[in-house]
Biotite code that builds the C-alpha atoms (Angstrom):
import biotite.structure as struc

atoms = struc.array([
    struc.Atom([13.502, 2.720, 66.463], chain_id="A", res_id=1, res_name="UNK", atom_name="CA", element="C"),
    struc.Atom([12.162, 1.945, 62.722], chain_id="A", res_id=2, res_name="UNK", atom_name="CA", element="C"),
    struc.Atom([14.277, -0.517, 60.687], chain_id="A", res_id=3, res_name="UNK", atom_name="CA", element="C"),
    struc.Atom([14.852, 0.096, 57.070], chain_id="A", res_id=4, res_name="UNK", atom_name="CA", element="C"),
    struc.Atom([13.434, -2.883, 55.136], chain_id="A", res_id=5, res_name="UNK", atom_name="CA", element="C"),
    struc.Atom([15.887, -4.466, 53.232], chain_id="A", res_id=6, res_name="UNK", atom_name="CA", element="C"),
    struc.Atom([13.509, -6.616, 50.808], chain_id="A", res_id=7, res_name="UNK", atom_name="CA", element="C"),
    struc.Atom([16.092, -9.257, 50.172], chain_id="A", res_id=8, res_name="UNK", atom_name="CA", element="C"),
    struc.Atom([18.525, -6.753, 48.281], chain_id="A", res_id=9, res_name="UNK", atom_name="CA", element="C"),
    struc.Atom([21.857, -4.878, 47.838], chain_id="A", res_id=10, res_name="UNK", atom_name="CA", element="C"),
    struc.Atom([21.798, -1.197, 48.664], chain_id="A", res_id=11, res_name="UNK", atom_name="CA", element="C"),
    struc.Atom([22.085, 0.020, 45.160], chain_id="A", res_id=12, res_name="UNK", atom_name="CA", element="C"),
    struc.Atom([19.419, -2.484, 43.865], chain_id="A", res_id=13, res_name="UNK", atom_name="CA", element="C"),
    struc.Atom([16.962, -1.480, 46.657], chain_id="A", res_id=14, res_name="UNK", atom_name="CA", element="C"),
    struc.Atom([17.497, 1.842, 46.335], chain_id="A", res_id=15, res_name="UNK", atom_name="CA", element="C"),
    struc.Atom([16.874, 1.918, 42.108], chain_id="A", res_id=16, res_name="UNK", atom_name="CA", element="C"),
    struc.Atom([14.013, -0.413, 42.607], chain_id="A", res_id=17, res_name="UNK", atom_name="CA", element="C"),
    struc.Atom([12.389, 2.341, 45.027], chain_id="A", res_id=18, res_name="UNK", atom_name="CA", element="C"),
    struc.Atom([13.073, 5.201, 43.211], chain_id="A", res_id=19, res_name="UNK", atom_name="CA", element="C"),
    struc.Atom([11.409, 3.185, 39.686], chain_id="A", res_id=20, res_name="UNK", atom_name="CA", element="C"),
    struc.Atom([8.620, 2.668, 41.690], chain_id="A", res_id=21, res_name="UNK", atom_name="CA", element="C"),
    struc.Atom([8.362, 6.390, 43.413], chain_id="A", res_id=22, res_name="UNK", atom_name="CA", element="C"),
    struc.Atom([8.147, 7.176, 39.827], chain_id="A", res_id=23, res_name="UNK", atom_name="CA", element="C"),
    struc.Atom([5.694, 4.853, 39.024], chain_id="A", res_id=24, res_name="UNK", atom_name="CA", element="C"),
    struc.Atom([3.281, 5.916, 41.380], chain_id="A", res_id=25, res_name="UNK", atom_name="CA", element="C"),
    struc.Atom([3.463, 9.813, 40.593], chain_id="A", res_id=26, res_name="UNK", atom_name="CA", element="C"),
    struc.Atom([3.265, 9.086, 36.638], chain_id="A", res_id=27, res_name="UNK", atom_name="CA", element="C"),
    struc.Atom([0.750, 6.687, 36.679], chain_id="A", res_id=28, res_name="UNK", atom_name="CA", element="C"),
    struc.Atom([-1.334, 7.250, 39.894], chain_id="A", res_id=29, res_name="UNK", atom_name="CA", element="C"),
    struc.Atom([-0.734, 3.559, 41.093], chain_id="A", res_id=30, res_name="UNK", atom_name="CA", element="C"),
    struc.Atom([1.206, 0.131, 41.018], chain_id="A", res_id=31, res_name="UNK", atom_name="CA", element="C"),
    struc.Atom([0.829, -3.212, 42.071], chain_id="A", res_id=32, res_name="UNK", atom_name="CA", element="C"),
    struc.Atom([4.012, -4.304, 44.057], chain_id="A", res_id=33, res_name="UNK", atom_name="CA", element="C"),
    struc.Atom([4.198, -6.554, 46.933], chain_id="A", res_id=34, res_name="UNK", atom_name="CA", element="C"),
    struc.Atom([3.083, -5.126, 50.690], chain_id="A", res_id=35, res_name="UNK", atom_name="CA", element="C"),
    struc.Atom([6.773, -4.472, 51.567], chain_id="A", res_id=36, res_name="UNK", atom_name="CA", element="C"),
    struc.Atom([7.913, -2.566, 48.923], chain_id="A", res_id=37, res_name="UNK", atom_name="CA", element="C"),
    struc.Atom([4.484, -0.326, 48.472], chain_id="A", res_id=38, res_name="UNK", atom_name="CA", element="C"),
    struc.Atom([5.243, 0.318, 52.659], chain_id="A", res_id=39, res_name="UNK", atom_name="CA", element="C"),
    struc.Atom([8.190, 1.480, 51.948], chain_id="A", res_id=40, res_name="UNK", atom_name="CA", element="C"),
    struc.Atom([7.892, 3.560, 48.750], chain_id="A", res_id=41, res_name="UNK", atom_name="CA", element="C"),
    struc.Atom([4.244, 4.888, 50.402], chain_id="A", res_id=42, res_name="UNK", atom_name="CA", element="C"),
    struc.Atom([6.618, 6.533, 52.925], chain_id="A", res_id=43, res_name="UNK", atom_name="CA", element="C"),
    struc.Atom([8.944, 8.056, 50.346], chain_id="A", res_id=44, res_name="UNK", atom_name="CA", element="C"),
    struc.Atom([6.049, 9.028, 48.337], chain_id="A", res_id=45, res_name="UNK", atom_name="CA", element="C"),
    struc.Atom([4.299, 10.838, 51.201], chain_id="A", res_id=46, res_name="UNK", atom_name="CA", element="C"),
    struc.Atom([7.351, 12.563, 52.074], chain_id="A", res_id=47, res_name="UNK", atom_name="CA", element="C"),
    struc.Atom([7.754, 13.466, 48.318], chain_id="A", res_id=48, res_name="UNK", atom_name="CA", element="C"),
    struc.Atom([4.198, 15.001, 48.444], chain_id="A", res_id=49, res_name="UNK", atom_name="CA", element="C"),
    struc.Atom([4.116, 16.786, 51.136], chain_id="A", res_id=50, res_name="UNK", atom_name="CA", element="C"),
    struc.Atom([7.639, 18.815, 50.405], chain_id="A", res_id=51, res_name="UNK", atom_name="CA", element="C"),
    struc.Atom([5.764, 19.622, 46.780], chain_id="A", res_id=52, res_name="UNK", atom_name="CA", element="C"),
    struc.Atom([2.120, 20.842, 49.002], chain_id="A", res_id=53, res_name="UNK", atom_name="CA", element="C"),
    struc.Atom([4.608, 23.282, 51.078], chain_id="A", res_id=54, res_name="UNK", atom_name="CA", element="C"),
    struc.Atom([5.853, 24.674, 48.158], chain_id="A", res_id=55, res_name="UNK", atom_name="CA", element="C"),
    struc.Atom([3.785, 24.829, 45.740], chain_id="A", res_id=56, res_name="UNK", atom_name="CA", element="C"),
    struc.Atom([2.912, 28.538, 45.978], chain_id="A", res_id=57, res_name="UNK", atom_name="CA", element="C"),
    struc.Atom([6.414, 29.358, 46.404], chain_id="A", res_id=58, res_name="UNK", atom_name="CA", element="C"),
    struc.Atom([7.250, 31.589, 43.267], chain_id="A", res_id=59, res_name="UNK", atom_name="CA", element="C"),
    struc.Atom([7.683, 35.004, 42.094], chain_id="A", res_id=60, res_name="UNK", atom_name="CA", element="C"),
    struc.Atom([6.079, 36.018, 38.431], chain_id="A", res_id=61, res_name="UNK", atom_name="CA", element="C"),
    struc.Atom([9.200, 37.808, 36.467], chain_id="A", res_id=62, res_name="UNK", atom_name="CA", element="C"),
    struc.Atom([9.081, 39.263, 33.141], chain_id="A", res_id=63, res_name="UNK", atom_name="CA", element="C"),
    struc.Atom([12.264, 38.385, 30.911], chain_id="A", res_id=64, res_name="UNK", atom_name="CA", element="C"),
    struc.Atom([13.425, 38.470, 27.726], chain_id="A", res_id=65, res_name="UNK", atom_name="CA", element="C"),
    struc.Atom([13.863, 36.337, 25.150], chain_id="A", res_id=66, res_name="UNK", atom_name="CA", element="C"),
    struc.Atom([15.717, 36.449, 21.420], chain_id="A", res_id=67, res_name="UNK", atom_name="CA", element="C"),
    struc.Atom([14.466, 33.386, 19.214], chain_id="A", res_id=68, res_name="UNK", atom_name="CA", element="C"),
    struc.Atom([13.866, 32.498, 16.264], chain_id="A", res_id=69, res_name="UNK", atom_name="CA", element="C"),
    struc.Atom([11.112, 34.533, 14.459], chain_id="A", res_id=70, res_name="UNK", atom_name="CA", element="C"),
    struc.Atom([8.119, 32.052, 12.617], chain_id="A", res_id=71, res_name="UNK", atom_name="CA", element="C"),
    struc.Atom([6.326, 32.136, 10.132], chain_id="A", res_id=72, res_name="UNK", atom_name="CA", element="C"),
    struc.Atom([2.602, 29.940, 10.224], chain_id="A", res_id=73, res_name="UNK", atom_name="CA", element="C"),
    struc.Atom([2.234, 27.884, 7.045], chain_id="A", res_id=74, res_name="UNK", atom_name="CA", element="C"),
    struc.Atom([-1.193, 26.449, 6.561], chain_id="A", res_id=75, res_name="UNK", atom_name="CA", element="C"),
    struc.Atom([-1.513, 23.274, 4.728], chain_id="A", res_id=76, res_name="UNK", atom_name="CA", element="C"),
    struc.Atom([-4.544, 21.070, 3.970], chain_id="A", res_id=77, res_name="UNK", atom_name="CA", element="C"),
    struc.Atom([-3.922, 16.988, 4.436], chain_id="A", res_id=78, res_name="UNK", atom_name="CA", element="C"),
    struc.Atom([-5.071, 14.191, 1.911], chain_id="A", res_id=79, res_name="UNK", atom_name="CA", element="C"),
    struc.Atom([-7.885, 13.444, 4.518], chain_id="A", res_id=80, res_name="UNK", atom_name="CA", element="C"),
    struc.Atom([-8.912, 17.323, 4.204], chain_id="A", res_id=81, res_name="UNK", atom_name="CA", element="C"),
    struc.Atom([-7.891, 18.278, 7.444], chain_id="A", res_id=82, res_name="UNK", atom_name="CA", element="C"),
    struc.Atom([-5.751, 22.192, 8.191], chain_id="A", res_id=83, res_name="UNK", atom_name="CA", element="C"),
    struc.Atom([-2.521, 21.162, 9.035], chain_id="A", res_id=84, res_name="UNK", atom_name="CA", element="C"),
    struc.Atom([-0.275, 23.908, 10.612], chain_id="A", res_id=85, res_name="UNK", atom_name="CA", element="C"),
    struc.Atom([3.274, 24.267, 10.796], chain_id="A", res_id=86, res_name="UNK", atom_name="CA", element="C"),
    struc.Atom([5.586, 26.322, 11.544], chain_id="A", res_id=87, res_name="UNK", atom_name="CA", element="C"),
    struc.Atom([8.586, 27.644, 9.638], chain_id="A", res_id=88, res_name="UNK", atom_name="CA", element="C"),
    struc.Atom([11.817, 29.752, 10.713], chain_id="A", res_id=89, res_name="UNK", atom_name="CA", element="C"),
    struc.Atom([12.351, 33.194, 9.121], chain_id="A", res_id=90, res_name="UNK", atom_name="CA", element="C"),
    struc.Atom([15.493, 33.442, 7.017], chain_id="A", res_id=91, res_name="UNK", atom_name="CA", element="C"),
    struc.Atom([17.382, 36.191, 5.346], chain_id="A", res_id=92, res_name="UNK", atom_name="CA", element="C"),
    struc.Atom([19.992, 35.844, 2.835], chain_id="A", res_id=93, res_name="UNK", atom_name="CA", element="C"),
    struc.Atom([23.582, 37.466, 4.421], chain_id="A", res_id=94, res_name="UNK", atom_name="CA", element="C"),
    struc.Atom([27.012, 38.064, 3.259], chain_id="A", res_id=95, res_name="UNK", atom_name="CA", element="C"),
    struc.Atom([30.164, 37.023, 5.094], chain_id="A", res_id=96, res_name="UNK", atom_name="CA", element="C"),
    struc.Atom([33.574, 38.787, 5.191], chain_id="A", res_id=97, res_name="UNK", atom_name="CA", element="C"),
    struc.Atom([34.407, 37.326, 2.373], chain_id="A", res_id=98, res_name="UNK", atom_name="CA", element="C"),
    struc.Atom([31.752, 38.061, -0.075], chain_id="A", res_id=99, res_name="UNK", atom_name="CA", element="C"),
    struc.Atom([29.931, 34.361, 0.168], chain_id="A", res_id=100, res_name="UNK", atom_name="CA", element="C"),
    struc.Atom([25.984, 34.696, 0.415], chain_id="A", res_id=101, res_name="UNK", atom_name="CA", element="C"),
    struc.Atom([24.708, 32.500, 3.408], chain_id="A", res_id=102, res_name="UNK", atom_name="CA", element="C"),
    struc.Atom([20.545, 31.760, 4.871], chain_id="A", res_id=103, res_name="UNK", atom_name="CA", element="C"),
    struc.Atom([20.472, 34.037, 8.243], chain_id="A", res_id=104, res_name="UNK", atom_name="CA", element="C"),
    struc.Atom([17.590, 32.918, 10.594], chain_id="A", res_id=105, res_name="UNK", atom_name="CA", element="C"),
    struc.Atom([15.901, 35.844, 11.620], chain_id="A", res_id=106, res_name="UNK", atom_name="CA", element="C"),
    struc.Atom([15.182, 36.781, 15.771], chain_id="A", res_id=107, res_name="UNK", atom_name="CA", element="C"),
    struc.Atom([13.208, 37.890, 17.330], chain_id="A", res_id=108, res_name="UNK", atom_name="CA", element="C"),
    struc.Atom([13.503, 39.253, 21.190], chain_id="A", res_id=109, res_name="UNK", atom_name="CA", element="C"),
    struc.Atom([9.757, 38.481, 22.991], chain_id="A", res_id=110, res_name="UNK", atom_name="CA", element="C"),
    struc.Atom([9.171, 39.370, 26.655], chain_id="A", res_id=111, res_name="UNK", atom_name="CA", element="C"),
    struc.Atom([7.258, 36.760, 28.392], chain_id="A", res_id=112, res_name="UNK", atom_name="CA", element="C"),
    struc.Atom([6.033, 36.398, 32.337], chain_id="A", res_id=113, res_name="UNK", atom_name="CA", element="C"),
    struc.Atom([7.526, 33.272, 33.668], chain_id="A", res_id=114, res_name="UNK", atom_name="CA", element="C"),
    struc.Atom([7.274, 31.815, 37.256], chain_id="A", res_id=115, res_name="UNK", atom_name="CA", element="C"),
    struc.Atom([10.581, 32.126, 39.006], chain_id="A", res_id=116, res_name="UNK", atom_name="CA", element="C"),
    struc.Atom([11.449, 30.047, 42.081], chain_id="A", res_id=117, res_name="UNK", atom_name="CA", element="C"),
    struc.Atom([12.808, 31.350, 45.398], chain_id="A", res_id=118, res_name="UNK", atom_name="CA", element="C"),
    struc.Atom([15.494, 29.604, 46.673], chain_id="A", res_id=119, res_name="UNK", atom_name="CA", element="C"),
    struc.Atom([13.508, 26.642, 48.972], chain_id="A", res_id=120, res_name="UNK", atom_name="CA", element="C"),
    struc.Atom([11.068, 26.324, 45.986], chain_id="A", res_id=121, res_name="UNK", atom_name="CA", element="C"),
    struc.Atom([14.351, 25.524, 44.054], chain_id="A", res_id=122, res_name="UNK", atom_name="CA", element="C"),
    struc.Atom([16.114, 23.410, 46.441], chain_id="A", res_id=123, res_name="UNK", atom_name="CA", element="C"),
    struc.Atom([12.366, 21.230, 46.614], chain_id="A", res_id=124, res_name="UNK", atom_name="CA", element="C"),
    struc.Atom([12.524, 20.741, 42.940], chain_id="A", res_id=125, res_name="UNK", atom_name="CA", element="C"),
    struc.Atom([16.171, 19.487, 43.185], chain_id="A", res_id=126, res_name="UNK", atom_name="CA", element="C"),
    struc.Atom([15.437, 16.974, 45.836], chain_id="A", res_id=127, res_name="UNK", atom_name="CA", element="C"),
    struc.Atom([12.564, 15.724, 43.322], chain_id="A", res_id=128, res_name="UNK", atom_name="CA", element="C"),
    struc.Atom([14.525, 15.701, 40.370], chain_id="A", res_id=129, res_name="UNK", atom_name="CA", element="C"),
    struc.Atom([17.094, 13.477, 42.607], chain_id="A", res_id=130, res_name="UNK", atom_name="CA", element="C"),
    struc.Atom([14.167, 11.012, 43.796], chain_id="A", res_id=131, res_name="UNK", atom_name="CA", element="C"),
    struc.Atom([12.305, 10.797, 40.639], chain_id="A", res_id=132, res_name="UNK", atom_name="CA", element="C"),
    struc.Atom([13.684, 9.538, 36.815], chain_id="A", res_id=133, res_name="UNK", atom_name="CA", element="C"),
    struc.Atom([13.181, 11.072, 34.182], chain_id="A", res_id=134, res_name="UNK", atom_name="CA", element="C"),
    struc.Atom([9.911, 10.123, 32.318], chain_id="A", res_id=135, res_name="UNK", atom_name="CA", element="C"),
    struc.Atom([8.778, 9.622, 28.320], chain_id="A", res_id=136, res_name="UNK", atom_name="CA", element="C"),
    struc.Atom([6.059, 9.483, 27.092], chain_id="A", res_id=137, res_name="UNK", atom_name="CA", element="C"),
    struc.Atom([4.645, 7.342, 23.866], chain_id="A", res_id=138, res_name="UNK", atom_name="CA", element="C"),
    struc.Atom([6.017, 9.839, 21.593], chain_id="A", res_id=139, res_name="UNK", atom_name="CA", element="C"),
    struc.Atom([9.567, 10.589, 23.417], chain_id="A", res_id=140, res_name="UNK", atom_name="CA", element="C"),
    struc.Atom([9.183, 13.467, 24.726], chain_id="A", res_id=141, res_name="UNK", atom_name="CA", element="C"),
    struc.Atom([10.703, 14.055, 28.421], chain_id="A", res_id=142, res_name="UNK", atom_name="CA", element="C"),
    struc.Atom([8.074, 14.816, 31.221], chain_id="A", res_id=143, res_name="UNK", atom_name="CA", element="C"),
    struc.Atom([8.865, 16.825, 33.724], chain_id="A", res_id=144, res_name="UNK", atom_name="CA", element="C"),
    struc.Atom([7.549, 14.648, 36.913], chain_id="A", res_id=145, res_name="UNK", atom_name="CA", element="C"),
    struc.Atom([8.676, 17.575, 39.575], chain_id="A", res_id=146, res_name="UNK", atom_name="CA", element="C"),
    struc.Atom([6.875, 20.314, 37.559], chain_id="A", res_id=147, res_name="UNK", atom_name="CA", element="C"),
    struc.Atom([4.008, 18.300, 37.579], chain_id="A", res_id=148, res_name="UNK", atom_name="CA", element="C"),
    struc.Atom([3.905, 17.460, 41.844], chain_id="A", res_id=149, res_name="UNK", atom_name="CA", element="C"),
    struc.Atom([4.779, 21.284, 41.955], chain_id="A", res_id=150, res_name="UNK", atom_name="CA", element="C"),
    struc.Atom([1.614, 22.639, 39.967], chain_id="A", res_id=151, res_name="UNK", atom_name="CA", element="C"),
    struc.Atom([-1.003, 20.036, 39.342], chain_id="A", res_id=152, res_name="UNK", atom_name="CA", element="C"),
    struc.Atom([-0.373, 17.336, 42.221], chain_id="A", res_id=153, res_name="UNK", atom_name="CA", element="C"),
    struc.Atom([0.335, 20.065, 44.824], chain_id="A", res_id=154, res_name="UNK", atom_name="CA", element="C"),
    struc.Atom([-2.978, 22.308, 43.950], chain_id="A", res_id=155, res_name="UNK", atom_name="CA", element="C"),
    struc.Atom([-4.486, 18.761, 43.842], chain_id="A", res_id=156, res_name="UNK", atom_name="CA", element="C"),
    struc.Atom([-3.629, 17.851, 47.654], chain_id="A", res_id=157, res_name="UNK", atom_name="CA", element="C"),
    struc.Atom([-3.180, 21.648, 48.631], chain_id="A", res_id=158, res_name="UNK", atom_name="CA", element="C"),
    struc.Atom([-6.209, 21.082, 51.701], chain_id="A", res_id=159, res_name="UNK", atom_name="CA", element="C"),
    struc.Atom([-4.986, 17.525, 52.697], chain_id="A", res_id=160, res_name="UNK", atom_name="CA", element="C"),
    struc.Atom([-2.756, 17.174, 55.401], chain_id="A", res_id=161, res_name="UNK", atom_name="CA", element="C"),
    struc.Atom([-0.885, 14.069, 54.747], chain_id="A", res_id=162, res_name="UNK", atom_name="CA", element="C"),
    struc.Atom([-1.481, 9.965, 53.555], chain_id="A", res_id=163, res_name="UNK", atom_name="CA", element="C"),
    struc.Atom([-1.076, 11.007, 50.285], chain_id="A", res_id=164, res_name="UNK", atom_name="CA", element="C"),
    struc.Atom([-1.051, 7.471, 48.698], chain_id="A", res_id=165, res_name="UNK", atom_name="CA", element="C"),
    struc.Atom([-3.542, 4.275, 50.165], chain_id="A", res_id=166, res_name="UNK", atom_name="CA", element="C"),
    struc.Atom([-2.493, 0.502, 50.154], chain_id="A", res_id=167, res_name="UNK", atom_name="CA", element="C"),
    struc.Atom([-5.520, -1.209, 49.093], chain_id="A", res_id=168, res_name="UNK", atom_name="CA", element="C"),
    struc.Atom([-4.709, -5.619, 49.642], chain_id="A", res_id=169, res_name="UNK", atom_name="CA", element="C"),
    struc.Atom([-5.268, -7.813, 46.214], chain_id="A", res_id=170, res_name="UNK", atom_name="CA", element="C"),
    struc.Atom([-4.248, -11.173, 47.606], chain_id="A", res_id=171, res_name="UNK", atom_name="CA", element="C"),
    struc.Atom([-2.070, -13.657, 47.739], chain_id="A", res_id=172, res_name="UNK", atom_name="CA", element="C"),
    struc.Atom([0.057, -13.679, 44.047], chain_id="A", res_id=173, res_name="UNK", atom_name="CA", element="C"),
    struc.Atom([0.177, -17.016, 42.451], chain_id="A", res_id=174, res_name="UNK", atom_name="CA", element="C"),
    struc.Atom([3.729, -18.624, 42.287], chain_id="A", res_id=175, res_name="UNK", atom_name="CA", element="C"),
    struc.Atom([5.071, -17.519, 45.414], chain_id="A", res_id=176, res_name="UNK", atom_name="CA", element="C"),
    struc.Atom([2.169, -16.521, 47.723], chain_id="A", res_id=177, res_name="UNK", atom_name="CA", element="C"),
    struc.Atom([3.577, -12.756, 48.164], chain_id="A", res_id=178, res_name="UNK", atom_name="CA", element="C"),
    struc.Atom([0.738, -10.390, 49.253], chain_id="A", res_id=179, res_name="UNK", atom_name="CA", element="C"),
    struc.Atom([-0.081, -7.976, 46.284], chain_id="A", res_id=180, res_name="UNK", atom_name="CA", element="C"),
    struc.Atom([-1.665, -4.876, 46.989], chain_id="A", res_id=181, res_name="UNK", atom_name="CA", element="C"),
    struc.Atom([-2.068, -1.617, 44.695], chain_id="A", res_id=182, res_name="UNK", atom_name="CA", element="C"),
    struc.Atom([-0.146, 1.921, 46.143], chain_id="A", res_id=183, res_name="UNK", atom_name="CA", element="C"),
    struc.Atom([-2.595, 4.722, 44.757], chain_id="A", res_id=184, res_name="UNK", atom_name="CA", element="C"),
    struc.Atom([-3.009, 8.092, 45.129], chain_id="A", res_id=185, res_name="UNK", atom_name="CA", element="C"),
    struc.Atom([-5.664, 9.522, 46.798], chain_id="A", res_id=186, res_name="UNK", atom_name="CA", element="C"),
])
């Protein structure tokens, strides 16, 4: 039977290192780590991977409605010269109850076709959201890691049957001789 590797760490600390570095390896593509640690999170990456592959086509396309707020497109042109386009809510001047004149934002109800999961597509997409964080990017906004396995990775390694990731060896790392390697995807 398989040990666990315990990589010279508590439980919680093994366990948050792992899932940073799960996450590192599906936002970035690959990571240098020490052989031990990209062993183990190759595993938990693979598994990851493959539970995205199997459902990946696992949706139904539903038409619902929405009410927002209705725009308006305002087109400006920079100091450099360049259009610049932006967008502005609708408002509407109201009166309350009590006779006081108030801005309304004005809506709009738009019916769009969105992908809706089934219930295993769901329960995949929890168990990433569990083994993944959550992910900024330079301007801090929030990427959604399991969306992407789900549509790009997944169509990506749709014909492949497994060994998702590869451990390719670097060498010794100065200081304390560890073996570095990089975990890529394939």
């Amino acid at each position: 039977m398989a040990e666990i590797r315990k990589l010279g760490r508590a439980t919680d600390h093994r366990l948050a290192m792992l899932k940073n570095q799960v996450t590192a390896v599906i936002w970035h593509g690959q990571i240098i780590t020490t052989e031990q640690k990209a062993k183990e999170v190759k595993s938990l990456v693979d598994s990851l991977m493959a539970l995205a592959v199997r459902e990946k086509d696992n949706y139904d396309m539903v038409e619902k409605k929405f009410s927002r707020a209705k725009l308006e497109k305002i087109e400006k042109t920079g100091k450099d010269g360049k259009k610049i386009v932006e967008y502005r809510k609708v408002t509407e001047v109201a009166t309350s109850k009590n006779g006081k004149k108030f801005d309304k934002v004005v809506r709009e109800e738009v019916t769009e076709t969105v992908k809706q999961d089934k219930p295993s597509r769901l329960a995949a997409r929890r168990t990433l959201i569990k083994n993944l964080n959550k992910v900024k990017d330079e301007n801090g906004n929030t990427i959604d890691l399991p969306g992407k396995m789900l549509n790009e990775l997944a169509e990506k390694y749709a014909n492949i049957k497994g060994g998702y990731t590869r451990i390719v060896k670097l060498g010794k790392r100065r200081g304390d001789a560890a073996e570095e390697v990089v975990l890529q995807l394939i």
